[in-house]
C-alpha positions, -999 to 999 in steps of 0.1 A, spaced: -350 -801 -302 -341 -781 -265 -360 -757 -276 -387 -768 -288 -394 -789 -261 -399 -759 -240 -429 -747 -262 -445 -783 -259 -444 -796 -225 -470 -783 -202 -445 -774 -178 -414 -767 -177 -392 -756 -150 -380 -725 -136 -340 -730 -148 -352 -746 -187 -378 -714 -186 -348 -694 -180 -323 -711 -205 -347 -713 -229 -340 -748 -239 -350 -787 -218 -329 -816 -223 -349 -838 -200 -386 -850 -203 -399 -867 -169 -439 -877 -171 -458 -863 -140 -495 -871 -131 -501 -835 -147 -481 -841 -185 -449 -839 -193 -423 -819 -173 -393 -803 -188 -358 -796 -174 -321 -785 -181 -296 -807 -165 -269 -795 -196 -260 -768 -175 -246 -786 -145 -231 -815 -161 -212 -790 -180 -199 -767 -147 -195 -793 -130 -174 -813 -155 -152 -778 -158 -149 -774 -123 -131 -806 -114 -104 -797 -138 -100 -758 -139 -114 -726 -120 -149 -714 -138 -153 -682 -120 -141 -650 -135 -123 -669 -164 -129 -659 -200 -152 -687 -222 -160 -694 -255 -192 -709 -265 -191 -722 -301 -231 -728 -311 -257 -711 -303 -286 -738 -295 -298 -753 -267 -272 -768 -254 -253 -737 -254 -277 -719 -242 -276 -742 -209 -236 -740 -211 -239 -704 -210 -264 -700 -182 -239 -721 -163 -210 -696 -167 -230 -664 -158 -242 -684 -127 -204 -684 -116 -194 -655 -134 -169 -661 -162 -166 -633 -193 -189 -647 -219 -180 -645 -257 -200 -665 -282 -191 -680 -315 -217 -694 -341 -212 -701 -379 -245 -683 -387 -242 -650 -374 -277 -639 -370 -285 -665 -346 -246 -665 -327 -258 -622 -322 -292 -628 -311 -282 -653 -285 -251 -632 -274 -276 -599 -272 -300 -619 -248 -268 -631 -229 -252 -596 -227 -223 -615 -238 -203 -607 -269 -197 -623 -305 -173 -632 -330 -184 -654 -361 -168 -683 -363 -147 -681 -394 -129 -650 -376 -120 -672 -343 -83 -675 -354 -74 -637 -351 -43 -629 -331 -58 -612 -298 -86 -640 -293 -80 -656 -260 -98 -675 -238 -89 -699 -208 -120 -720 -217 -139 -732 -248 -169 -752 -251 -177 -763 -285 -216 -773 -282 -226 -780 -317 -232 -812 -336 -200 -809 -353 -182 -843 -350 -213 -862 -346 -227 -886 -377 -215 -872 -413 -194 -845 -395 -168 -867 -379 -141 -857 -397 -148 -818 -404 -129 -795 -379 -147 -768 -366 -123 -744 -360 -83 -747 -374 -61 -764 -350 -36 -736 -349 -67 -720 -328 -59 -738 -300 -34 -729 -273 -22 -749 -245 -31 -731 -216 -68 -733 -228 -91 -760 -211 -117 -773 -235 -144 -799 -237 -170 -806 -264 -200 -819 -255 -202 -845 -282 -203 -879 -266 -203 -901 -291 -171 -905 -306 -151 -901 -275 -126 -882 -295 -139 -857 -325 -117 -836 -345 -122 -808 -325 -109 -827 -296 -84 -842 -314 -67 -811 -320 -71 -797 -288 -56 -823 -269 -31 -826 -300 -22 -785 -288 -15 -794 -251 -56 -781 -235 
């Protein structure tokens, strides 16, 4: 709903106006405000453990919270790539970002590297637990990767990162 809470607040601030997505509501004497905070929890999160700038990342998803993850990394300057099961939408957001693309089901091509990957889907969450989203032989151990899922601490995605050595 990051989305659409930027349509239906009656004001939302500059950095959700530019990401295009709120995840925070605050009440003001004037209606209800929205703002992205996604964006610095994740780069700051990234930065404790690796070096952001200049550094290659994937962004699997393409909604809000993505859209927050990658405003983060073109605010430090990493080479965007984004990956997204449905393609139109995983284009159009990689088109706004002038980042580029690669549907998800292709991820596991030789020549795909990338020093960081953010998975920011619901995939793990509810009835999704178990389904990986990408195949563990994706993952290589150099790579640094979170997934913004917090709730289970550990998804299958996370799983088999960690199981790979990121």
């Amino acid at each position: 709903y990051k989305e659409m809470v930027c349509r239906l607040a009656e004001r939302i601030d500059s950095t959700a106006t530019e990401i295009g997505a709120a995840n925070t509501l605050r009440r003001t004497d004037r209606g209800w405000e929205g703002c992205n905070t996604d964006w610095t929890g994740a780069l700051r999160a990234l930065a404790a453990v690796c070096e952001v700038s200049g550094r290659s990342a994937l962004i699997i998803g393409a909604g809000g919270a993505a859209r927050a993850v990658a405003y983060g990394f073109r605010t430090v300057g990493a080479k965007l790539m984004i990956s997204n099961r449905c393609v139109e939408r995983g284009s159009s957001l990689s088109e706004q970002l002038g980042a580029g693309f690669i549907p998800l089901n292709k991820l596991e091509k030789p020549g795909a590297k990338f020093d960081i990957v953010v998975q920011c889907t619901s995939s793990g969450m509810g009835e999704d637990r178990a389904t990986p989203i990408v195949p563990a032989s994706f993952f290589k151990p150099e790579m640094t990767v979170m997934d913004i899922v917090y709730s289970p601490r550990w998804t299958a995605f996370s799983r088999a990162a960690k199981d790979a050595g990121c």
